[in-house]
RONUTI-601611 format. One record per residue: residue number from 0; x, y negated, z negated of N, C-alpha, C, O in turn. Coordinates in steps of 0.02 Angstrom, whole numbers, always signed. Last residue first. Example, Ala and Ser with C-alpha at 12.3 -4.5 7.8 and 13.67 -1.06 7.14 Angstrom:
! RONUTI-601611
<1 <+642 +112 -354> <+684 +53 -357> <+645 -2 -394> <+670 -57 -402>>,
<0 <+660 +284 -390> <+615 +225 -390> <+660 +165 -390> <+712 +166 -423>>,
This chain:
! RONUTI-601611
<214 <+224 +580 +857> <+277 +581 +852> <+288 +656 +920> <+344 +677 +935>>,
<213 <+149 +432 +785> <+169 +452 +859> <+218 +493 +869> <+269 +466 +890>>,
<212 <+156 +341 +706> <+125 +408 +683> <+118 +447 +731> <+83 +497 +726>>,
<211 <+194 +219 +747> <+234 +234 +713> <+218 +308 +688> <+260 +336 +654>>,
<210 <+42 +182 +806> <+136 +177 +863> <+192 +223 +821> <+231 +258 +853>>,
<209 <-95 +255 +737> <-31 +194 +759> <+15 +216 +786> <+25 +277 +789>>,
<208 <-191 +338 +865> <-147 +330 +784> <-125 +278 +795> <-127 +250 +850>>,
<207 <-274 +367 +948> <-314 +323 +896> <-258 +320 +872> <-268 +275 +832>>,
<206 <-258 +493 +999> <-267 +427 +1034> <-274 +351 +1021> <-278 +300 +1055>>,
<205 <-273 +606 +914> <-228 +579 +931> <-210 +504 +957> <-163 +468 +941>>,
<204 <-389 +657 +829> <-388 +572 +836> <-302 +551 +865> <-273 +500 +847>>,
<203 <-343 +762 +813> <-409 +761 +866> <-402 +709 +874> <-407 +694 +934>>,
<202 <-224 +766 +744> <-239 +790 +818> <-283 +778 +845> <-280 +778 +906>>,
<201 <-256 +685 +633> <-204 +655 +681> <-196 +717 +757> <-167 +704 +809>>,
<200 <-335 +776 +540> <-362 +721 +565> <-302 +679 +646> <-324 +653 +698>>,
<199 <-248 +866 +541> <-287 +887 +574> <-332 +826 +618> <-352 +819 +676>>,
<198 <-171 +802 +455> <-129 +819 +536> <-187 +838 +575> <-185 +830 +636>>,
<197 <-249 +806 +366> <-220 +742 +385> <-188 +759 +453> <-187 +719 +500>>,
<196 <-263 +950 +320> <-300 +911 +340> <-304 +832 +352> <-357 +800 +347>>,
<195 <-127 +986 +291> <-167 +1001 +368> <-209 +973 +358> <-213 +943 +412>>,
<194 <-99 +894 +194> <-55 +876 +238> <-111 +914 +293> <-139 +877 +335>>,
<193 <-172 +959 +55> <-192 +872 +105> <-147 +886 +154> <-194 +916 +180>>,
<192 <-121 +1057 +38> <-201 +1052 +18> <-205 +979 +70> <-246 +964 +113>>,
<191 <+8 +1095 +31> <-10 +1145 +62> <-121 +1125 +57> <-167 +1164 +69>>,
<190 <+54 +972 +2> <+79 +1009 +72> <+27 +1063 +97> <+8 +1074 +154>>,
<189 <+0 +914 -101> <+17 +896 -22> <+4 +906 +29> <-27 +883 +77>>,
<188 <+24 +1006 -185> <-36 +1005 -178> <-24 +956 -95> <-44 +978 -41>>,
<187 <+190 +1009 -208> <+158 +1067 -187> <+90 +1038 -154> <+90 +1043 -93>>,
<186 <+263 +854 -126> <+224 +885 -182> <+200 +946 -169> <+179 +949 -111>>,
<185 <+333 +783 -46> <+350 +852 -53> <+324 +880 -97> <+349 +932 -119>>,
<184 <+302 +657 -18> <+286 +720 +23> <+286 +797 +26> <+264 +843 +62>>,
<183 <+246 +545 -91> <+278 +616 -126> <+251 +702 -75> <+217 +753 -81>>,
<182 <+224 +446 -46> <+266 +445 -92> <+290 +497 -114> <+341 +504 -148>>,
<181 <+111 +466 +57> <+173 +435 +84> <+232 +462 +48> <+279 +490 +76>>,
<180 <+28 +514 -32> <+64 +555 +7> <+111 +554 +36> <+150 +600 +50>>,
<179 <-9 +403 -95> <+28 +457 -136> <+59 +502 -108> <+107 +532 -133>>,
<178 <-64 +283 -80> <+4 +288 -40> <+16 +354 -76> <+76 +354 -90>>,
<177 <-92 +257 -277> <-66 +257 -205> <-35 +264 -156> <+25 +256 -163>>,
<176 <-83 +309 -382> <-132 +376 -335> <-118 +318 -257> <-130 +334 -199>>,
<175 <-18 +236 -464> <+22 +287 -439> <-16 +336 -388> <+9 +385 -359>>,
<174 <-110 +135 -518> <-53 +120 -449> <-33 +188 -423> <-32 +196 -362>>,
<173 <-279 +186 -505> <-239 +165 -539> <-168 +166 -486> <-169 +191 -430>>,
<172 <-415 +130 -405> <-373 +180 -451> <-296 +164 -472> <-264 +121 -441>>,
<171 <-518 +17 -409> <-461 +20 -381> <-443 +59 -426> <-447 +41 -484>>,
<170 <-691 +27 -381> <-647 -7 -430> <-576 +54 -414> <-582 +115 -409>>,
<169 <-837 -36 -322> <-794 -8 -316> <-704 -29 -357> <-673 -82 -358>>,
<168 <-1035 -32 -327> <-944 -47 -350> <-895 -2 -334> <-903 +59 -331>>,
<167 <-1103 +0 -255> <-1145 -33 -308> <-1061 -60 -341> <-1048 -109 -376>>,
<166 <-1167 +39 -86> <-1106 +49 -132> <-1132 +6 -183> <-1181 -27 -168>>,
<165 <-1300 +172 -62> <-1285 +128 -78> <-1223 +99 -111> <-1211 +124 -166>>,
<164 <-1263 +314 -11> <-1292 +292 -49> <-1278 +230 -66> <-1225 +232 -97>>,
<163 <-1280 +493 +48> <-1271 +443 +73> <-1293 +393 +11> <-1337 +417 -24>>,
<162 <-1190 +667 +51> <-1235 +617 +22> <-1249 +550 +43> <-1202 +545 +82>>,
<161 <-1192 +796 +121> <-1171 +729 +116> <-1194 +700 +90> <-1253 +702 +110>>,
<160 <-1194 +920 +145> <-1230 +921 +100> <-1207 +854 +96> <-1196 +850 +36>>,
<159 <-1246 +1033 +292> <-1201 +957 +278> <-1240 +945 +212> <-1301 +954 +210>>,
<158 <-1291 +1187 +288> <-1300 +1137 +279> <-1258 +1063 +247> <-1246 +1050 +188>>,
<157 <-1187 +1300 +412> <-1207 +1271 +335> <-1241 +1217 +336> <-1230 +1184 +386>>,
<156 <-1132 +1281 +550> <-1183 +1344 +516> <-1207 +1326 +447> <-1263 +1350 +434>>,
<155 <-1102 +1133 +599> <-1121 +1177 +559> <-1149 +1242 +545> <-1206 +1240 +522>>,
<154 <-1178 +1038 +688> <-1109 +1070 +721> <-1092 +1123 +665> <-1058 +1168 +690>>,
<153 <-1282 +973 +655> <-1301 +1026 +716> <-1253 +1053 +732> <-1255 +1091 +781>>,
<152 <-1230 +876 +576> <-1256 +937 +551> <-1271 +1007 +601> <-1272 +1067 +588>>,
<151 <-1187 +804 +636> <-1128 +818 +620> <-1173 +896 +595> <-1152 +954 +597>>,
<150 <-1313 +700 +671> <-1259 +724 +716> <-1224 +813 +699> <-1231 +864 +733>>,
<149 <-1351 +682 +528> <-1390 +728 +583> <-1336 +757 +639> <-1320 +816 +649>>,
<148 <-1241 +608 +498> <-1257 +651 +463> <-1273 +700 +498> <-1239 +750 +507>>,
<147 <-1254 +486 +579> <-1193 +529 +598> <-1205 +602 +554> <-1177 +652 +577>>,
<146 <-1389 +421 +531> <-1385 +459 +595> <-1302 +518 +604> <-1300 +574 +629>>,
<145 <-1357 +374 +428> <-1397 +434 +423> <-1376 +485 +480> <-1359 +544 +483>>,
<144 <-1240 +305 +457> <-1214 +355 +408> <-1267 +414 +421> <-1253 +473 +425>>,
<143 <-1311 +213 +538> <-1256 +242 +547> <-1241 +313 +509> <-1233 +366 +538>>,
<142 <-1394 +129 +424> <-1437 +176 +484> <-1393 +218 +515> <-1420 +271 +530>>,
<141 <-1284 +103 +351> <-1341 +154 +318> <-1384 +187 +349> <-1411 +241 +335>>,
<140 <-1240 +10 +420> <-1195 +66 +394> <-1242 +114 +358> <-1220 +168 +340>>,
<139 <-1361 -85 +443> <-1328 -39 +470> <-1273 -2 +461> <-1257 +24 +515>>,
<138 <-1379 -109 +289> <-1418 -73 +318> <-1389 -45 +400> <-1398 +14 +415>>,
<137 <-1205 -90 +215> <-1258 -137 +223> <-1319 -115 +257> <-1302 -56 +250>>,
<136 <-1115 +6 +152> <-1104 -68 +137> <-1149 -109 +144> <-1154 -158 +108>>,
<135 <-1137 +163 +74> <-1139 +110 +130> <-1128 +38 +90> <-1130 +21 +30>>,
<134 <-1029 +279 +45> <-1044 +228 +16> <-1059 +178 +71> <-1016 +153 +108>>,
<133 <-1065 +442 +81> <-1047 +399 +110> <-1074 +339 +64> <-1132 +343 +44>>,
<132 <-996 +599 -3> <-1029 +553 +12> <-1000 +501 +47> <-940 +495 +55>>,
<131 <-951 +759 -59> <-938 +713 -3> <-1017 +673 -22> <-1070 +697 -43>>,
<130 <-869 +763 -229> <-910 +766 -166> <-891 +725 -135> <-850 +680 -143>>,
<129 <-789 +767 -313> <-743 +768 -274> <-802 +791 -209> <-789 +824 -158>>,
<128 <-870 +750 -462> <-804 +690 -442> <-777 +700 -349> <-751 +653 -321>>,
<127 <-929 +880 -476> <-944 +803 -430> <-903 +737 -422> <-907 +688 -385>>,
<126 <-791 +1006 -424> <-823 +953 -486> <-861 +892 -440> <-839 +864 -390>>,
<125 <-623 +1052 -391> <-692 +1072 -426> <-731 +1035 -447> <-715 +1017 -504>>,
<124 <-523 +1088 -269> <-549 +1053 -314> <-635 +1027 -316> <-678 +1003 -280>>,
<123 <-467 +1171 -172> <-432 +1190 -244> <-503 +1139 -285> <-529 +1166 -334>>,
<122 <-606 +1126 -50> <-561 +1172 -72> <-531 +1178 -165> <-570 +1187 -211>>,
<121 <-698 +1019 -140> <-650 +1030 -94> <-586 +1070 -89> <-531 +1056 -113>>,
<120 <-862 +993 -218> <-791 +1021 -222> <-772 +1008 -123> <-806 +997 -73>>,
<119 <-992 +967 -214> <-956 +954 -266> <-919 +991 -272> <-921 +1029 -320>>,
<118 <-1013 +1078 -93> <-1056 +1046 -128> <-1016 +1044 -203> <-1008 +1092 -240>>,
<117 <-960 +1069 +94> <-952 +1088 +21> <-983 +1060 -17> <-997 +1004 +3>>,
<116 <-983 +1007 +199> <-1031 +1066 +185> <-1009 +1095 +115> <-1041 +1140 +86>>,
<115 <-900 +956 +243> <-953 +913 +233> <-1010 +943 +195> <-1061 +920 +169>>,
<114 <-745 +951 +235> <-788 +1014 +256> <-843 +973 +209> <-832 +960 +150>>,
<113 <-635 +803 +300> <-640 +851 +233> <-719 +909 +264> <-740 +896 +320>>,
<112 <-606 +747 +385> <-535 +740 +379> <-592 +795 +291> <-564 +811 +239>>,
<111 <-687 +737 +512> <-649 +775 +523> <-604 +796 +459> <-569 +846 +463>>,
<110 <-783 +629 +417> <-818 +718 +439> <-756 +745 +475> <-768 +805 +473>>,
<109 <-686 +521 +466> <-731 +563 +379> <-732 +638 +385> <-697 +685 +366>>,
<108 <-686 +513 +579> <-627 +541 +568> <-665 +557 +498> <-669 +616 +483>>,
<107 <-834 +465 +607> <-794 +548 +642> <-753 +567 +590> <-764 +617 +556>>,
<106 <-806 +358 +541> <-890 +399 +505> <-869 +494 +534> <-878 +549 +508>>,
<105 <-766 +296 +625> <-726 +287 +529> <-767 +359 +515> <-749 +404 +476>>,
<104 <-828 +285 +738> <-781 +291 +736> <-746 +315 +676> <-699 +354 +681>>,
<103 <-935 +182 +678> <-946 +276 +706> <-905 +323 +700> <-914 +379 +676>>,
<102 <-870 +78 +672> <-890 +127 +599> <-902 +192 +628> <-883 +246 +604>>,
<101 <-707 +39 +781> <-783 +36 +755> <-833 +83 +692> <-804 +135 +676>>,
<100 <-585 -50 +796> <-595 +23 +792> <-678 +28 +739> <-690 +20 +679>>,
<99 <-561 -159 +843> <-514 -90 +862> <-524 -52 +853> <-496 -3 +878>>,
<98 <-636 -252 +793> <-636 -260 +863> <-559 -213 +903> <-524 -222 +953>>,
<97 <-650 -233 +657> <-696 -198 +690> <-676 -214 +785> <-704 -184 +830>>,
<96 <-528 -167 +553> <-523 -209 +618> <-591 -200 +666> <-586 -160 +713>>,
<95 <-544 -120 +380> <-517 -100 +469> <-561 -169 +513> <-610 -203 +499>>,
<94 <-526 -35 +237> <-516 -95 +280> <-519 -89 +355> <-489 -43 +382>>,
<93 <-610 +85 +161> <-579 +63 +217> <-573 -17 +242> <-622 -48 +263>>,
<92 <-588 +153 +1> <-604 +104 +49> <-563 +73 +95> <-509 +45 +88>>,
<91 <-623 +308 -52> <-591 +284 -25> <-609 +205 -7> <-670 +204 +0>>,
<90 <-637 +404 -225> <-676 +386 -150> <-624 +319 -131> <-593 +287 -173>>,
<89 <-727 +508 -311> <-653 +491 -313> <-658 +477 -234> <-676 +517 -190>>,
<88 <-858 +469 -378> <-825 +510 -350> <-749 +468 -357> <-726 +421 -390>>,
<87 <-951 +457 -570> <-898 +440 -499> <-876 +486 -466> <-866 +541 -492>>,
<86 <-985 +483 -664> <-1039 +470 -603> <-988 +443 -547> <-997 +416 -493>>,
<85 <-935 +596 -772> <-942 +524 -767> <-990 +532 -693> <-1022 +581 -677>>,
<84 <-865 +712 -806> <-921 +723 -831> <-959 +627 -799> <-1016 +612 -818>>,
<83 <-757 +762 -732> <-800 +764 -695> <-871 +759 -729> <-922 +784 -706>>,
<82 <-642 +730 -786> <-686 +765 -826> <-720 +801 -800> <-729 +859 -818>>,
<81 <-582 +623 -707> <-560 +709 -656> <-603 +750 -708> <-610 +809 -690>>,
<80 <-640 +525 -750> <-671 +551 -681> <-652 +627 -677> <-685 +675 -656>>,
<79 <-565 +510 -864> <-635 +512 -877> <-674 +538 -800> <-729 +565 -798>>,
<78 <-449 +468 -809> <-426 +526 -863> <-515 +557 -875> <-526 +615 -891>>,
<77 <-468 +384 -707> <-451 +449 -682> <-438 +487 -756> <-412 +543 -751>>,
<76 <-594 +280 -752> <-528 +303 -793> <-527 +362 -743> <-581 +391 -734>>,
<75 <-712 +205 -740> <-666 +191 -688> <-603 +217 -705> <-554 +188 -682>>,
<74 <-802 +163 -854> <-783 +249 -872> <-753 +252 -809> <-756 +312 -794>>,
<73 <-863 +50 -849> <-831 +67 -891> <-793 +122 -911> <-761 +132 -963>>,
<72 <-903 +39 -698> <-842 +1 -712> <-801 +33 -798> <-741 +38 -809>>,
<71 <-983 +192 -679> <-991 +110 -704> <-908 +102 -715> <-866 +143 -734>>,
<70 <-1006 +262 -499> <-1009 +260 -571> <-997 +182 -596> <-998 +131 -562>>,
<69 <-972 +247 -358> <-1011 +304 -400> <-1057 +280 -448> <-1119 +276 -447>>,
<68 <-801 +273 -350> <-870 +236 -346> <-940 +278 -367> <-945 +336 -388>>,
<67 <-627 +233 -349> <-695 +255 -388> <-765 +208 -368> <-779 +148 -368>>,
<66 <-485 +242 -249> <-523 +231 -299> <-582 +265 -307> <-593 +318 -278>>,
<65 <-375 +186 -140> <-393 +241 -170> <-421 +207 -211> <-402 +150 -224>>,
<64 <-384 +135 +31> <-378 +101 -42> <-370 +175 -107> <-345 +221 -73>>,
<63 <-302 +70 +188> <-350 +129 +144> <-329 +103 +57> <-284 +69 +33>>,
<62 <-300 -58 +282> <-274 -36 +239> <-343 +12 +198> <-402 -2 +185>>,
<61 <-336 -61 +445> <-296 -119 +393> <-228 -84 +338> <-167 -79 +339>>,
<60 <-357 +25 +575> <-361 +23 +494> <-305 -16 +469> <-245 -6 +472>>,
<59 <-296 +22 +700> <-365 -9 +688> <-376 -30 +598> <-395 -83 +572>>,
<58 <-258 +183 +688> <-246 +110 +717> <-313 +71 +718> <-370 +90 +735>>,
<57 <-226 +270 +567> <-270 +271 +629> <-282 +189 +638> <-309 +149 +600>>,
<56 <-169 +340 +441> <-123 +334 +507> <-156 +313 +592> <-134 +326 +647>>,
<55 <-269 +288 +320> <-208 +246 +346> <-173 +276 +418> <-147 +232 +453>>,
<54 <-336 +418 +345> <-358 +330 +384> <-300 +280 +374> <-286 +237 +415>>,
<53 <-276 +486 +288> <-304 +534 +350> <-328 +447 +386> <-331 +431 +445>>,
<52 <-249 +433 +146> <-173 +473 +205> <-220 +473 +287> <-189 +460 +338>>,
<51 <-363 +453 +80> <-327 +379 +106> <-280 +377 +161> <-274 +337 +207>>,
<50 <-400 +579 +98> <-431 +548 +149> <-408 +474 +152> <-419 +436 +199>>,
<49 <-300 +642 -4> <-301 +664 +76> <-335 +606 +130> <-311 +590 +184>>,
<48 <-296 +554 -115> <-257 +552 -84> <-258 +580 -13> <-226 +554 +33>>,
<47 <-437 +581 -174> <-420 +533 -135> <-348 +524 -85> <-347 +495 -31>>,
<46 <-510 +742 -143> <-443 +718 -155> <-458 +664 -139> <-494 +664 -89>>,
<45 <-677 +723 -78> <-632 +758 -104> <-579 +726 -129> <-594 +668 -143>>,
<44 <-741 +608 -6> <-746 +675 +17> <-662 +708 -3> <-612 +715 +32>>,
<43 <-798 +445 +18> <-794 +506 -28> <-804 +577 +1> <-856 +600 +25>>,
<42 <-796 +302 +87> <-816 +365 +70> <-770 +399 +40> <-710 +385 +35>>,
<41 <-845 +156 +132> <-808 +160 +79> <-854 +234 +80> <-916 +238 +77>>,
<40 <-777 +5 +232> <-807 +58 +247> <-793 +88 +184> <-739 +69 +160>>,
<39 <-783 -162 +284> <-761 -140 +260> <-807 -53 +258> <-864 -51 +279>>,
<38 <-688 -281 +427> <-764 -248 +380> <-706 -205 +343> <-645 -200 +347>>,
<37 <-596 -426 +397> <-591 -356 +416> <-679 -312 +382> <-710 -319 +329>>,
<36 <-565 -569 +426> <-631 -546 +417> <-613 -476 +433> <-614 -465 +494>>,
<35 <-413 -570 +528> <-455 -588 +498> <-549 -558 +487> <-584 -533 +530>>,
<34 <-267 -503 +472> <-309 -491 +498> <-361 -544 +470> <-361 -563 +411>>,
<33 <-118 -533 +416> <-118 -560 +442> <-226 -562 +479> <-247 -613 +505>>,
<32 <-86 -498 +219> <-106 -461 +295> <-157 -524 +329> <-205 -553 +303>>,
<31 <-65 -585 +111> <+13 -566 +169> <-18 -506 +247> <+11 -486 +297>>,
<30 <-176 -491 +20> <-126 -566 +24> <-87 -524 +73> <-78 -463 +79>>,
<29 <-286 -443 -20> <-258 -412 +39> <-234 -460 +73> <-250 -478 +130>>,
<28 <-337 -364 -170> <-312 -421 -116> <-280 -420 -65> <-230 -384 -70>>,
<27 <-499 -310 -180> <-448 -288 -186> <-410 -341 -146> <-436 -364 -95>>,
<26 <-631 -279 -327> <-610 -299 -261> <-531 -320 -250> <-499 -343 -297>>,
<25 <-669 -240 -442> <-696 -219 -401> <-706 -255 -324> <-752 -260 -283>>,
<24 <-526 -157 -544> <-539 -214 -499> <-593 -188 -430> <-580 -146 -387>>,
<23 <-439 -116 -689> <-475 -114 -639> <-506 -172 -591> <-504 -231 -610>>,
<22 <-271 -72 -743> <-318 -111 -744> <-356 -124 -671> <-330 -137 -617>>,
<21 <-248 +98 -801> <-211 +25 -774> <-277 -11 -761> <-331 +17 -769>>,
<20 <-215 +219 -897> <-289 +191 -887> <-251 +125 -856> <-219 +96 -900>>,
<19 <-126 +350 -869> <-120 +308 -901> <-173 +253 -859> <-171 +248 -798>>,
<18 <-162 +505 -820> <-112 +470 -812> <-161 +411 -871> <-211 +425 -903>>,
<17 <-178 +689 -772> <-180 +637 -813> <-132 +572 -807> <-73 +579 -791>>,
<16 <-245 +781 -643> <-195 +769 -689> <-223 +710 -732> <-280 +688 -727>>,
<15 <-272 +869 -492> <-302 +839 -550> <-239 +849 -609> <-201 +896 -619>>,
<14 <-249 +918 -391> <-273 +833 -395> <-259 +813 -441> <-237 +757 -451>>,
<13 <-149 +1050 -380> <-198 +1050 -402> <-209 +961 -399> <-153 +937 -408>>,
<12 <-26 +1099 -340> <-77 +1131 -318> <-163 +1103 -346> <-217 +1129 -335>>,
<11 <+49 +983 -467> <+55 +1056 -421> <-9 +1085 -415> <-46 +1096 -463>>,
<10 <+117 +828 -471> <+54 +884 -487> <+78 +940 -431> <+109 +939 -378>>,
<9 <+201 +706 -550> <+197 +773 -513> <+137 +795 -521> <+104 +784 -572>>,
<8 <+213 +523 -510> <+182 +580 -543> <+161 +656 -513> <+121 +666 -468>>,
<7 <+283 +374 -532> <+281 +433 -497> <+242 +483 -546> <+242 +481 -607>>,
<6 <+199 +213 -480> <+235 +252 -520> <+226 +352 -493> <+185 +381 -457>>,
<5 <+205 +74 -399> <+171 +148 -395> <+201 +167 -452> <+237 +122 -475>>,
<4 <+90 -80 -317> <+142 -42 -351> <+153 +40 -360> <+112 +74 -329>>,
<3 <+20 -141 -202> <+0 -106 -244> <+68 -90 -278> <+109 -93 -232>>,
<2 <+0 -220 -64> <-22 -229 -112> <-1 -212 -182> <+0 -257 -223>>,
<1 <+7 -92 +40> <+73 -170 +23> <+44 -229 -43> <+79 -277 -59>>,
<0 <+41 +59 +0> <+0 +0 +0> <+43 -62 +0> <+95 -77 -29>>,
């Protein structure tokens, strides 16, 4: 993040850990980036770290965020979310460029970058903290979301269990869940839980990456 600070933190095979409660914010600054009026897009579908990784490498996108939505500003603690007893997911927000890359667009790579059809979980990880939902922003991101739902569902043998829902807040996870993949490529959970499904996202959306994710 160019924003953000980090500190380091291991986990193995697993999201979920503990860290230290940093201070929350239900909006985020986005000093020294040159874009103007960027929309904004905000989902949930598992690990934050996989689906911040899976939209930061797609051109057009500003900047991915990690954080919490869901739930109340007061319980915005990854020590109180990964409980999974709180009302939050563990969910993303998109910055992006609408005159590069459009919501339909944000709404694919979603549904490519986690299994839509899981119900409060993703793969290794367990719990309504780590459903899929879509946080809309305004009534057309809400007529969008329905419709990509339907879409996405006719491609399924399972039922898409997505949720869709109004965003009500969003509050910035703490420094070290950012950029996490960037930061720690070599983490077990990484590699073997977020990395294919980030590459996965970067094959179908080949066309789409930035210059620098080109390889």
């Amino acid at each position: 993040m160019k924003f953000l600070g980090f500190a380091l933190m291991i986990v193995i095979f697993s999201c979920q850990s503990h860290g230290n409660k940093s201070e929350i914010s239900n909006s985020t600054d986005l000093a020294g980036i040159s874009y103007q009026e960027p929309d904004t897009a905000t989902f949930a579908g598992g690990c934050f770290w996989c689906v911040e990784a899976s939209f930061e490498q797609i051109e057009g996108v500003i900047e991915a965020v990690s954080g919490y939505a869901g739930g109340q500003e007061s319980s915005a603690d990854y020590r109180l979310v990964s409980s999974g007893r709180t009302k939050h997911a563990e969910a993303v927000q998109v910055y992006y460029d609408p005159s590069v890359i459009d919501y339909e667009t944000l709404l694919d790579i979603f549904f490519t970058a986690h299994d839509p059809t899981q119900l409060n979980r993703q793969g290794p990880d367990v719990g309504p903290q780590y459903r899929s939902e879509i946080f809309y922003h305004n009534d057309e991101q809400k007529r969008l979301a329905e419709a990509g739902v339907q879409e996405v569902n006719s491609k399924f043998d399972m039922r898409v269990v997505t949720e869709i829902s109004e965003l009500k807040g969003f509050y910035v996870a703490e420094e070290y869940h950012q950029n996490y993949e960037k930061n720690h490529p070599d983490n077990s959970y990484i590699r073997n839980v977020s990395k294919p499904k980030i590459d996965k996202v970067a094959e179908i959306f080949r066309n789409r990456l930035k210059k620098e994710k080109l390889r």
